[in-house]
C-alpha positions in Angstrom: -11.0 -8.7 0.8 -12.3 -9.0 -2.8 -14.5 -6.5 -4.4 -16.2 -6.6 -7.5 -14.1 -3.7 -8.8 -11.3 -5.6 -7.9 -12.6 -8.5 -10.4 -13.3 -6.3 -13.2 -9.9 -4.8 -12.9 -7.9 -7.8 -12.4 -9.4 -8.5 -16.2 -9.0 -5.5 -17.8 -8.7 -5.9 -21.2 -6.5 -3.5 -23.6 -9.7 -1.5 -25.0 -9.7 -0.9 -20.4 -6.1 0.2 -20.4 -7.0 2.6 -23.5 -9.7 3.9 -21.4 -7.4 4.3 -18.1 -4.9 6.5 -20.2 -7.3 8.2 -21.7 -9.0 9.1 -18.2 -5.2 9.8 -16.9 -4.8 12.3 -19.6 -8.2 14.2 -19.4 -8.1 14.9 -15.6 -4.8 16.9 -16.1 -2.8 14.4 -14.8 -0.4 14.6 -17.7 -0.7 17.5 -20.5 -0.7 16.3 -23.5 -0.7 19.7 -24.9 2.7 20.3 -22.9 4.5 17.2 -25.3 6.6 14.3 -24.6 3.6 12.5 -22.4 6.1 9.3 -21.7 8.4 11.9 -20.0 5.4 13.4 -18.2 4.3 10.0 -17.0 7.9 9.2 -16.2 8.3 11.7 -14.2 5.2 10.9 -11.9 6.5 7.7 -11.5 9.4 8.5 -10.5 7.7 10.8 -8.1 5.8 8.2 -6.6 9.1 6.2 -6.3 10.7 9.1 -4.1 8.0 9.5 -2.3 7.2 6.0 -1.1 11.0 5.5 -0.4 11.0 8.3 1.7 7.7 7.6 3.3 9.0 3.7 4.1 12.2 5.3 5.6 10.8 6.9 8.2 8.5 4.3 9.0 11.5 2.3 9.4 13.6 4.7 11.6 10.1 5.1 13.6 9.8 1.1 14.1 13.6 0.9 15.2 13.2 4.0 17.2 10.5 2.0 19.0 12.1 -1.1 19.4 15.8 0.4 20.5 13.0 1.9 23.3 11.3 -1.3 24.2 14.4 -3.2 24.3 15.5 -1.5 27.1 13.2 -3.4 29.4 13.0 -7.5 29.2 9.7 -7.4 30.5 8.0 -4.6 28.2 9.5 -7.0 25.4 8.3 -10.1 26.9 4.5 -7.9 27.2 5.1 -6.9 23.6 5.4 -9.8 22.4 2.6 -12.1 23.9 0.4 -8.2 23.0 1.1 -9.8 19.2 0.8 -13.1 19.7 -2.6 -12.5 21.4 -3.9 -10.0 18.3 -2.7 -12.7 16.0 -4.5 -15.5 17.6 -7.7 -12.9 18.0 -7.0 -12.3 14.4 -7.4 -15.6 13.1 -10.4 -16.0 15.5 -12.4 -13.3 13.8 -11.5 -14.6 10.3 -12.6 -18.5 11.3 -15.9 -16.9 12.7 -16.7 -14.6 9.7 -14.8 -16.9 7.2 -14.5 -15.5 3.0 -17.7 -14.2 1.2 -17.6 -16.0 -1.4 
């Protein structure tokens, strides 16, 4: 789904990047006052890192968990599976009917 915000930022210019750090480092994100912003922002990033690592981990363990549970029955497989081949096909239905935008 493209937005026009999506647009403008997929051709953001450098003066646009100046104006993202600068927002970044008036809403307290990062204190400049504090020194060493690369570290600061470093450190975020590296935040985020963790935390999507962790966050995909358990949605791993969660989708084995799952399937380890709906393995033990051929059939609930057999129902799982045509369940996702039917909300594929319904899928591609709704996006032949409504088509792009643009």
């Amino acid at each position: 789904m493209s937005t026009p915000d999506a647009a403008a930022s997929a051709r953001r210019t450098p003066a646009s990047h100046a104006v993202a750090v600068h927002k970044v480092l008036n809403n307290n994100v990062v204190i400049a006052k504090a020194g060493a912003v690369p570290l600061q922002l470093l450190e975020l990033g590296l935040v985020f890192a963790v935390l999507a690592v962790v966050s995909d981990s358990m949605w791993v363990l969660a989708a084995a968990a799952a399937r380890t549970w709906f393995a033990r029955s051929p059939k609930c497989i057999e129902r799982l599976t045509a369940t996702g081949g039917g909300m594929m096909i319904g899928l591609g239905g709704m996006l032949l009917v409504t088509g792009p935008k643009h």
